[in-house]
PLY file of the C-alpha trace (Angstrom):
ply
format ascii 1.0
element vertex 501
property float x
property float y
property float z
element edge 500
property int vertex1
property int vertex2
end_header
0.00 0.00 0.00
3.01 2.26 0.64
3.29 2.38 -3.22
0.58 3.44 -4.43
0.78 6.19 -1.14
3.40 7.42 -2.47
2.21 7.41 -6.14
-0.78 9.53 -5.40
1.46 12.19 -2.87
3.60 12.56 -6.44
1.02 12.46 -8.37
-0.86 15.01 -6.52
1.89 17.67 -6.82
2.21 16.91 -10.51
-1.27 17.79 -10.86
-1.28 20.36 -8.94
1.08 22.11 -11.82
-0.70 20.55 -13.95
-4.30 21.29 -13.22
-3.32 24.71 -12.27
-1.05 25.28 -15.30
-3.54 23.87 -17.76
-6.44 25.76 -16.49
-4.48 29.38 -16.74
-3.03 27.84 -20.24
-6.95 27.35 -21.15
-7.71 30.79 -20.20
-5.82 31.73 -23.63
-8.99 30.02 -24.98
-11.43 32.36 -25.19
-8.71 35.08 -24.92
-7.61 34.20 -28.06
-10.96 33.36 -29.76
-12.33 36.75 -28.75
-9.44 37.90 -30.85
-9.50 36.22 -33.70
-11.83 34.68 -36.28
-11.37 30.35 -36.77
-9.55 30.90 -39.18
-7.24 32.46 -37.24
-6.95 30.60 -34.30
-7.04 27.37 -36.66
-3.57 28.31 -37.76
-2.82 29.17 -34.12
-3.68 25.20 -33.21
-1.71 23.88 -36.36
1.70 25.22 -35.36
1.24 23.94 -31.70
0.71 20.87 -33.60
3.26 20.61 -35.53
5.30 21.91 -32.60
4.08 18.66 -30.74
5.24 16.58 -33.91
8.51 18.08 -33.72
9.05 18.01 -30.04
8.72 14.17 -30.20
11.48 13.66 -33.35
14.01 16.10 -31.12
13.08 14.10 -27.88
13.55 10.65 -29.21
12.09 9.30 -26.15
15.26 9.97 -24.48
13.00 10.84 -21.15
11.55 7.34 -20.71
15.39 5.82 -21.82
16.56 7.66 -18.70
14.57 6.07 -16.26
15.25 3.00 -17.72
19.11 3.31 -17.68
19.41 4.28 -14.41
18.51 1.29 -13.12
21.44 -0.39 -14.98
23.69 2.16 -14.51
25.62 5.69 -13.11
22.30 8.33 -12.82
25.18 10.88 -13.42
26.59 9.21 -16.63
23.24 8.40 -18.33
22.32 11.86 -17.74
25.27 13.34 -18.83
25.00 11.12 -22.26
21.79 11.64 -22.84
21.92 15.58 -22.72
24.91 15.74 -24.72
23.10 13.29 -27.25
20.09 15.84 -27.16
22.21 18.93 -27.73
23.71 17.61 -30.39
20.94 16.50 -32.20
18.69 19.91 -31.64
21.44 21.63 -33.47
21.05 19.78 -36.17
17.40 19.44 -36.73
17.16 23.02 -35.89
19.46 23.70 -38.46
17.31 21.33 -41.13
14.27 23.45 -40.10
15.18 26.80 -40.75
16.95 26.80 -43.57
13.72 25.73 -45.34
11.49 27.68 -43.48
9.84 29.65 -46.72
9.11 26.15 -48.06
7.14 24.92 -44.94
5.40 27.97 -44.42
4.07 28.21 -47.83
2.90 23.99 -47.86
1.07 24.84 -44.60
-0.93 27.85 -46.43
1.10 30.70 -44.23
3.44 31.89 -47.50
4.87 35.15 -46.40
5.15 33.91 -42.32
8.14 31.95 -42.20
8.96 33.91 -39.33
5.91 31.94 -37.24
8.40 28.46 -38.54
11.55 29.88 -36.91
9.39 30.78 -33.43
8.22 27.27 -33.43
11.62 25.63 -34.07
12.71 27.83 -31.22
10.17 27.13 -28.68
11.23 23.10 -29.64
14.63 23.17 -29.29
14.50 24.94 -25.73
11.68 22.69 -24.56
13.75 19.37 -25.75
16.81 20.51 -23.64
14.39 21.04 -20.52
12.94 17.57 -20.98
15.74 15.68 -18.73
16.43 18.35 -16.40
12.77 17.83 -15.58
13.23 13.98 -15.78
15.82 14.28 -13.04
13.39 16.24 -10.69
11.04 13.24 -11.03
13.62 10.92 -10.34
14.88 12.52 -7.45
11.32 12.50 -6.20
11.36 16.59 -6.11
7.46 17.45 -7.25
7.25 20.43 -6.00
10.67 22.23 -7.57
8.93 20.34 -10.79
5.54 22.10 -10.10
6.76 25.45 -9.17
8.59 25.95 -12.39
5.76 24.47 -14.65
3.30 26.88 -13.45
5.97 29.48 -13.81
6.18 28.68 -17.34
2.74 28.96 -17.96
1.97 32.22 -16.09
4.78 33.80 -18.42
3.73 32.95 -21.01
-0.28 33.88 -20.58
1.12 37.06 -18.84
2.66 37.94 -22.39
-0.16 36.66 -24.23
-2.46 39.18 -22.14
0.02 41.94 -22.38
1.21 42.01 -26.12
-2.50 41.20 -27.34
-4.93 43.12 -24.59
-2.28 45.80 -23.80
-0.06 46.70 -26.62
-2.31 46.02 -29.44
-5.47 48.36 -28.03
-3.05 51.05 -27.76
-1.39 51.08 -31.15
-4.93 50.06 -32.67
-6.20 53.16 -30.60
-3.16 55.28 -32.46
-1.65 55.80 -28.56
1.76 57.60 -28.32
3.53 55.43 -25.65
5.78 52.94 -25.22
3.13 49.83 -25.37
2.62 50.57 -28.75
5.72 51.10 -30.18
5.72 46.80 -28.39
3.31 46.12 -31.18
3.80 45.18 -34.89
0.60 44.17 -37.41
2.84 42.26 -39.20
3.34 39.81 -36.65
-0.04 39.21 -36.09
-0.68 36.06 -34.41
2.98 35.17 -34.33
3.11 37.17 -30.52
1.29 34.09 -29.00
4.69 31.94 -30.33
6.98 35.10 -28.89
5.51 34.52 -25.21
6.15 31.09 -25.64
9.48 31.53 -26.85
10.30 33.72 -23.59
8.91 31.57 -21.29
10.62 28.87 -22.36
13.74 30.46 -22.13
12.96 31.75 -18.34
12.32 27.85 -17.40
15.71 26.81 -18.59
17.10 29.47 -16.30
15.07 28.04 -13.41
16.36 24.89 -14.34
19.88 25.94 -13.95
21.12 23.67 -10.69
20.08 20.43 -12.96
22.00 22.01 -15.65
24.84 22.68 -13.00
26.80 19.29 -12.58
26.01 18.51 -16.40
29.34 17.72 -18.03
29.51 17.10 -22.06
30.23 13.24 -22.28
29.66 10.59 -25.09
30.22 7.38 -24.56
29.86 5.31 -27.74
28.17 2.07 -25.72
26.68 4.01 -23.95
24.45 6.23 -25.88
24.19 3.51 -28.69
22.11 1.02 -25.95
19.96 4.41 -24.80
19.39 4.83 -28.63
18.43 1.58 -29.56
16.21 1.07 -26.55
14.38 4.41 -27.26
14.63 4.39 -31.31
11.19 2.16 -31.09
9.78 5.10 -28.82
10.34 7.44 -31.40
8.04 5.85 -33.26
5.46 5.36 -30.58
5.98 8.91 -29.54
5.48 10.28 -33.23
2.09 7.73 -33.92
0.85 9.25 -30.85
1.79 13.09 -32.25
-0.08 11.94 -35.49
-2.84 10.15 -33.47
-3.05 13.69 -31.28
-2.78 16.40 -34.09
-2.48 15.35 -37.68
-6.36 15.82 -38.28
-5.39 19.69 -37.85
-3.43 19.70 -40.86
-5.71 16.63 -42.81
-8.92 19.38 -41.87
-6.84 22.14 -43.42
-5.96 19.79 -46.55
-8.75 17.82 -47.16
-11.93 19.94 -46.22
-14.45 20.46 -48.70
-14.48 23.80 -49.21
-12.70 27.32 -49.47
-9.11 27.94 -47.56
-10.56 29.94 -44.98
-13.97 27.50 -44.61
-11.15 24.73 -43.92
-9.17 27.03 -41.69
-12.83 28.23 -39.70
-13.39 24.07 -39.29
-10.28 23.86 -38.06
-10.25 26.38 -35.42
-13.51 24.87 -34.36
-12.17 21.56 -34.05
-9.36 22.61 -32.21
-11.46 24.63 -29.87
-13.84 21.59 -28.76
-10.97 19.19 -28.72
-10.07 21.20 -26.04
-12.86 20.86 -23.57
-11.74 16.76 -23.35
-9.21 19.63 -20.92
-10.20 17.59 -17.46
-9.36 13.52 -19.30
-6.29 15.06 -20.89
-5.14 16.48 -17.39
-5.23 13.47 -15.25
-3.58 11.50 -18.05
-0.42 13.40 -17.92
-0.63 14.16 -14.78
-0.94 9.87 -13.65
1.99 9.77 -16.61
4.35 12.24 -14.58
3.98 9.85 -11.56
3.54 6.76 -13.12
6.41 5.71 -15.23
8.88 6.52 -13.10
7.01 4.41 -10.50
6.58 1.27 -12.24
10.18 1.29 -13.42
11.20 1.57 -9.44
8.21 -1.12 -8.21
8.81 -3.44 -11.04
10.88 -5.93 -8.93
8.52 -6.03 -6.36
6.18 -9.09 -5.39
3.62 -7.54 -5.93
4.39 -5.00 -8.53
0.95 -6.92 -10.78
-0.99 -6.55 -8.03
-0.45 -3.12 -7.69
-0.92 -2.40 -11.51
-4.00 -3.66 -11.34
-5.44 -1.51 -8.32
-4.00 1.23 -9.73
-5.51 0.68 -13.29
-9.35 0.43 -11.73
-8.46 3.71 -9.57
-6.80 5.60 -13.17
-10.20 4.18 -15.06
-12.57 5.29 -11.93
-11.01 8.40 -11.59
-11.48 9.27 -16.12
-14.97 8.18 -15.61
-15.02 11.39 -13.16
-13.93 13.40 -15.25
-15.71 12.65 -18.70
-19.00 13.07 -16.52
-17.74 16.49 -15.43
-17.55 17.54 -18.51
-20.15 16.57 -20.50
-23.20 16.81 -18.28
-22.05 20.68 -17.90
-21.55 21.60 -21.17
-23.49 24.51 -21.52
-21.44 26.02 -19.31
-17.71 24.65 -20.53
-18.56 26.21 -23.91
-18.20 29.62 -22.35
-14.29 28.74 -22.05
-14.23 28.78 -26.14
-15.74 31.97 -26.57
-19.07 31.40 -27.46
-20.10 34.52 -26.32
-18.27 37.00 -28.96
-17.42 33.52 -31.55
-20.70 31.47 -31.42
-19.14 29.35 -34.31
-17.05 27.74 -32.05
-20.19 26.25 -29.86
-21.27 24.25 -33.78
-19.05 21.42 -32.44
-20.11 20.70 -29.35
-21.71 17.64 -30.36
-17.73 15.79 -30.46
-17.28 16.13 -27.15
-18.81 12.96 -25.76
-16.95 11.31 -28.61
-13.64 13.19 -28.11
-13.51 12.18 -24.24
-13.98 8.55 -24.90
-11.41 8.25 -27.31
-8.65 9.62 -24.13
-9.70 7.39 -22.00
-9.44 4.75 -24.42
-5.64 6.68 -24.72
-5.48 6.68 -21.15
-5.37 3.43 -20.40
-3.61 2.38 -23.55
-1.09 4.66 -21.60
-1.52 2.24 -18.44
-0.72 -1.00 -20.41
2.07 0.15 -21.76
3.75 -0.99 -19.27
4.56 -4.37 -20.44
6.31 -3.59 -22.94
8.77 -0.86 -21.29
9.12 -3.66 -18.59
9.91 -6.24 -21.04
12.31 -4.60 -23.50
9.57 -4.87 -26.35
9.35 -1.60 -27.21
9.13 -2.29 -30.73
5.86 -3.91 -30.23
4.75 -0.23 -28.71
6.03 1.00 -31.74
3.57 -1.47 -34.00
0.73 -0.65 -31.81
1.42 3.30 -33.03
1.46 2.54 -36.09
-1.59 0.88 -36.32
-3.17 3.06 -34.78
-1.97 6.18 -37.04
-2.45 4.37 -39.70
-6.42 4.08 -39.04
-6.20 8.11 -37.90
-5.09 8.71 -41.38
-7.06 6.51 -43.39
-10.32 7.84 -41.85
-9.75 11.26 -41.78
-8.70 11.56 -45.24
-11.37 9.14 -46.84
-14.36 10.72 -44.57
-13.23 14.63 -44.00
-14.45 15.99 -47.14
-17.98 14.14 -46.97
-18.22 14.35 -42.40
-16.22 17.23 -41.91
-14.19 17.43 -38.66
-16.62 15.17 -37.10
-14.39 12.21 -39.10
-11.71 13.29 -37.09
-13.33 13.19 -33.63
-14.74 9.29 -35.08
-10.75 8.82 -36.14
-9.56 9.14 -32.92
-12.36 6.79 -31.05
-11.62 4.11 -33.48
-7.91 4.32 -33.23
-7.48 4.42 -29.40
-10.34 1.91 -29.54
-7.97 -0.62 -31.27
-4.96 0.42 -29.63
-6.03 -0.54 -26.42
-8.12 -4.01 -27.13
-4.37 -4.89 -29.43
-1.84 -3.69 -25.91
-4.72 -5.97 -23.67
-4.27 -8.84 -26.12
-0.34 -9.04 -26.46
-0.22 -7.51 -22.95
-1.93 -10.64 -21.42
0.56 -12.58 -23.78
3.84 -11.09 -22.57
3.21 -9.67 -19.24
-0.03 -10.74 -17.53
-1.39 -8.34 -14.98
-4.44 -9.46 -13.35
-6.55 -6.51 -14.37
-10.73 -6.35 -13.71
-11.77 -5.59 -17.28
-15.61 -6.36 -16.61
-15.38 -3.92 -13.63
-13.41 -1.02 -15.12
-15.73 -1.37 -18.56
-18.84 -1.54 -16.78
-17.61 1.88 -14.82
-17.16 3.37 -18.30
-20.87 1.65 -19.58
-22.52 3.26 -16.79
-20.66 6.44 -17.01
-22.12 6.83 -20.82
-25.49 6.18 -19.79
-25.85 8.57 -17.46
-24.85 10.87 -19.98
-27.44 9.56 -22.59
-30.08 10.40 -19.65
-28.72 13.75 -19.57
-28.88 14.26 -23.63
-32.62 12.84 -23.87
-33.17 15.41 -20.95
-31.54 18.27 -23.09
-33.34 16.99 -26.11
-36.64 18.00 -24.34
-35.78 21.28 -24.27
-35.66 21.51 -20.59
-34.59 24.51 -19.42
-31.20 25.66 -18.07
-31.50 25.38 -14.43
-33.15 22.11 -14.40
-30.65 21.01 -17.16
-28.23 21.83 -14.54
-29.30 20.23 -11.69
-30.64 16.80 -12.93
-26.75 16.97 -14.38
-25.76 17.64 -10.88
-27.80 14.90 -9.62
-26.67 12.53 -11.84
-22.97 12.49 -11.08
-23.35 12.56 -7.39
-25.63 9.59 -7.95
-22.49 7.94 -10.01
-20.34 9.03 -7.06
-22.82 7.49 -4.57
-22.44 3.89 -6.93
-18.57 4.61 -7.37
-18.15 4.60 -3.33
-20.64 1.99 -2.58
-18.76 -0.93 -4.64
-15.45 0.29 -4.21
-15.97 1.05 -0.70
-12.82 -1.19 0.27
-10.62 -0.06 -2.22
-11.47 4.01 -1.83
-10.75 3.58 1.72
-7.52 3.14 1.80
-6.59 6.28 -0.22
-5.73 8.90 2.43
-7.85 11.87 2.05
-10.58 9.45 1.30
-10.95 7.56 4.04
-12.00 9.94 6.12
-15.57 9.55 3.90
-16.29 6.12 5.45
-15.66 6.98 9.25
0 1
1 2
2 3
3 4
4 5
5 6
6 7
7 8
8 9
9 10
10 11
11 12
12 13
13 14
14 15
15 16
16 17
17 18
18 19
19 20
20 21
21 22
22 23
23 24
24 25
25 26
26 27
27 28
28 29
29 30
30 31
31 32
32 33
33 34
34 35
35 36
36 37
37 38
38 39
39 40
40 41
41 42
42 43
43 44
44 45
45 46
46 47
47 48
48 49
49 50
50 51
51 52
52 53
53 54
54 55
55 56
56 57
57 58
58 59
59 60
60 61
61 62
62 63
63 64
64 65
65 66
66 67
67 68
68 69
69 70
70 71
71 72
72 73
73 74
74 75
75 76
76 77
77 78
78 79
79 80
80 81
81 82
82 83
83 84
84 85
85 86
86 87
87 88
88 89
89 90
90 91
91 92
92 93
93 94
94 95
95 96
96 97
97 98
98 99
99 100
100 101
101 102
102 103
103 104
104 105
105 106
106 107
107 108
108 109
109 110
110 111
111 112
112 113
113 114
114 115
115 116
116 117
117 118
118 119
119 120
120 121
121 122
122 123
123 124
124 125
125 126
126 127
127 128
128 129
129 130
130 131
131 132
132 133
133 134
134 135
135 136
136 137
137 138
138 139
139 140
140 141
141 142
142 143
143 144
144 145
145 146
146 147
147 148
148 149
149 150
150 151
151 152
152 153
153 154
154 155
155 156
156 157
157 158
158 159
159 160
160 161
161 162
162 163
163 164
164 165
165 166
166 167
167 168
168 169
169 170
170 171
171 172
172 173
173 174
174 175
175 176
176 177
177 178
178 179
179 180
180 181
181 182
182 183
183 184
184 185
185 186
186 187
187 188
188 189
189 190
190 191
191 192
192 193
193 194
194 195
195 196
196 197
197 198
198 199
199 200
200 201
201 202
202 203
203 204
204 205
205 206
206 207
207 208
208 209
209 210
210 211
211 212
212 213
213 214
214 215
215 216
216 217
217 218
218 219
219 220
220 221
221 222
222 223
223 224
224 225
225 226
226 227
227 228
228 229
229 230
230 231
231 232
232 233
233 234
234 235
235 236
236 237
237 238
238 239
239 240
240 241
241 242
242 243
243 244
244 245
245 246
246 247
247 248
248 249
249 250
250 251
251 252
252 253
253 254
254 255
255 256
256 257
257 258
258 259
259 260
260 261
261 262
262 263
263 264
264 265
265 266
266 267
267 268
268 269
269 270
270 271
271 272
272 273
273 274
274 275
275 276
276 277
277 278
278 279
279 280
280 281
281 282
282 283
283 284
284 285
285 286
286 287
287 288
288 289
289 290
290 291
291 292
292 293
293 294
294 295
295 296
296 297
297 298
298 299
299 300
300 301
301 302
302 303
303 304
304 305
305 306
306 307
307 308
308 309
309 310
310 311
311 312
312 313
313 314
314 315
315 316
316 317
317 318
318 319
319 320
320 321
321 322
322 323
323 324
324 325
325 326
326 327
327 328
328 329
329 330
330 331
331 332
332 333
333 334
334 335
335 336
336 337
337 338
338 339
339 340
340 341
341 342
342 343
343 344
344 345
345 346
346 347
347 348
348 349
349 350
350 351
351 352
352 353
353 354
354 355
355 356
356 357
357 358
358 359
359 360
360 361
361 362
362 363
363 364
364 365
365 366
366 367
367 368
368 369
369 370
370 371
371 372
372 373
373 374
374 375
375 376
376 377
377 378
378 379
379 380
380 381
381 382
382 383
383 384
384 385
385 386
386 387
387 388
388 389
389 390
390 391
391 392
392 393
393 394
394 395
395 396
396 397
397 398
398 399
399 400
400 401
401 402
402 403
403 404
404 405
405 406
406 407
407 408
408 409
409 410
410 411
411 412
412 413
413 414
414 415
415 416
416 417
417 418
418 419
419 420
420 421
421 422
422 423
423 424
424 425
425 426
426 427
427 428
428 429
429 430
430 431
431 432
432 433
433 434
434 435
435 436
436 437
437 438
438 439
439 440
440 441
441 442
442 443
443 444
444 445
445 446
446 447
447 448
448 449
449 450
450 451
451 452
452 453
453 454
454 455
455 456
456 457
457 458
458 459
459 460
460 461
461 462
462 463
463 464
464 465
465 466
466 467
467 468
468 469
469 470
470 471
471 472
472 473
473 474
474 475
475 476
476 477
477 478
478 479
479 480
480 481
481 482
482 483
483 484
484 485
485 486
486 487
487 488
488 489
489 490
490 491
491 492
492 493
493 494
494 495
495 496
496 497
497 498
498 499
499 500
């Protein structure tokens, strides 16, 4: 029990930074759509995903490698190789980025903003050489150093958000004579949401300078060969999860059936609902922070299945939570897109439900993948990913110009969907974990049916209040259900035990 203890104290400070830095980061929502058009903010979402596609080929899953070579060798060596491996290799695909940034911004329809390429390829390369310094927090079991400067980073870079676009930009637009217009440029447009990332990505690096401290440039040949070819498969299970994550950005942009700027307004839609699965997406990364530096450490133990198990029904419990949270309260989560000055955005609300299921599908495809970290198969990972891009791509291009972005929200259903039932098939094969599937499914079954309730309720055109509180009443009644049949379980977490006294 002392395990998963100390699991959840970890966990709770990583999403404590998390929840707190994703829920200012989200405040940029409906700052930026009150700003701009779809259109706009579509091309907003597509860099940040291509950003995500990039941060994955400059990371080479060289965070996940660490905490599997220190438990073979040195901490101080593997770290040392590994950073100078990811130095190295940031020059150089920095290098391959920028020199053909014209190119890249004219495929992606932004021919004249190369300058929004270089930004991104900026913001990369100084988030890739924070990745292990952050790695070595979480090994050293320091959450809250980790949490402090996450939230810093994300308060800078809102902060700059708020100040070049609600401070600077009124007063030039207003033809003011001070010094917060002179900050402001038209031509730069929407590239001053990249600049404040830029800077605050810079500032965490300097906040991460005593992990940078005892760094010493070192390559040893053996060395960083085993690291690479234990993480090589991750690169690919890192980039199928990129292209799982954001590639039906740029297939909406491409493939739409319509104008430029109809794709680019679907787009920014898209990108704005995807964003209320906020709460699933959360707790995912947050359980990851924790997680897989935890089952690397427990994996020796007697009872390390065991404990995979519990902690699987808890991680499944726990997304049902949240997908309820969401979805019986959407009339009020659309508010965080905008609605109010953009009521575009609120057209594709109806993905939600079908967004949310597909992470939690992700989630515990997360979960299993355990087994094959554990048991040096990463390559089968890597096939998983595949897989599963390959349906992400296949559907979104053969249904986007006929279903719009709603193929996209289907795409990523179906491919978690078969990612998951694939990692519980070969998991069972090559590392059996005695996991309650007919538990944790029924906990999603009866999760989905209380929001059906809800929709046939909001189909009657009920109105808002009692919308509201029949939504209210239905997830304290799951809550009730949740506590009765778990009741043994629940009551050994900590701050929940005091509920059964």
């Amino acid at each position: 029990m002392s395990g998963i203890k100390q699991l959840a104290s970890q966990t709770a400070w990583y999403g404590l930074s998390n929840i707190i830095g994703r829920f200012i980061n989200y405040l940029l929502t409906p700052l930026l759509t009150s700003i701009y058009a779809p259109a706009a903010f579509g091309d907003i979402s597509l860099l940040f995903a291509i950003a995500a596609f990039l941060n994955i080929i400059f990371t080479y899953g060289m965070e996940t490698s660490y905490f599997r070579f220190i438990q073979l060798e040195e901490e101080k060596k593997v770290f040392n190789n590994a950073l100078s491996s990811l130095l190295i290799t940031t020059t150089l695909f920095s290098a391959m980025l920028i020199l053909p940034a014209s190119s890249i911004a004219a495929y992606l329809q932004l021919a004249g903003d190369e300058e929004y390429i270089l930004l991104v390829v900026g913001i990369v390369a100084l988030d890739t050489i924070a990745v292990l310094p952050f790695s070595k927090l979480r090994h050293e079991g320091r959450p809250k150093k980790f949490a402090l400067i996450k939230i810093s980073n994300i308060l800078i870079n809102v902060s700059l958000v708020i100040f070049f676009l609600h401070v600077c930009k009124p007063a030039f637009e207003n033809g003011e004579k001070n010094i917060w217009s002179t900050l402001y440029s038209p031509s730069i447009g929407i590239g001053y949401v990249f600049v404040a990332q830029l800077i605050a990505s810079g500032i965490t690096l300097l906040l991460l300078f005593k992990e940078f401290k005892s760094f010493q440039l070192d390559i040893n040949t053996r060395l960083v060969r085993d690291i690479l070819i234990y993480s090589s498969p991750l690169i690919i299970v890192g980039f199928g999860g990129m292209i799982n994550e954001t590639i039906d950005r740029l297939m909406i942009v491409q493939r739409f059936d319509g104008t430029v700027e109809a794709a680019k307004a679907a787009n920014g839609i898209y990108s704005a609902n995807n964003k209320l699965a906020i709460l699933i997406v959360i707790f995912i990364q947050t359980f990851r922070m924790g997680a897989e530096p935890f089952f690397f450490k427990t994996a020796s133990n007697e009872d390390a299945k065991i404990t995979y198990a519990r902690i699987m029904n808890l991680f499944v419990i726990a997304c049902c939570c949240c997908f309820l949270a969401v979805v019986l309260y959407l009339d009020i989560w659309k508010y965080f897109m905008g609605v109010h000055k953009n009521p575009a955005y609120a057209e594709g609300l109806f993905i939600v439900p079908i967004l949310m299921i597909s992470k939690i599908f992700l989630g515990i495809y997360y979960n299993l993948s355990i087994w094959y970290k554990l048991t040096n198969k990463n390559m089968m990972g890597a096939i998983i990913t595949i897989i599963g891009a390959c349906i992400t791509i296949v559907v979104n291009y053969l249904f986007i110009p006929s279903m719009g972005y709603l193929a996209s929200a289907i795409a990523n259903l179906a491919c978690y969907g078969i990612m998951m039932v694939i990692s519980i098939w070969l998991g069972n094969k090559y590392y059996p974990v005695p996991y309650n599937w007919m538990k944790s499914f029924g906990f999603m079954v009866l999760a989905y049916a209380f929001y059906l309730i809800h929709q046939t309720m909001r189909n009657q055109s009920i109105d808002t209040a009692s919308l509201h509180l029949a939504g209210t009443g239905l997830f304290l009644l799951y809550i009730i259900i949740l506590m009765r049949i778990e009741k043994e379980e629940l009551r050994k977490i900590p701050f929940l035990s005091k509920l059964y006294k």
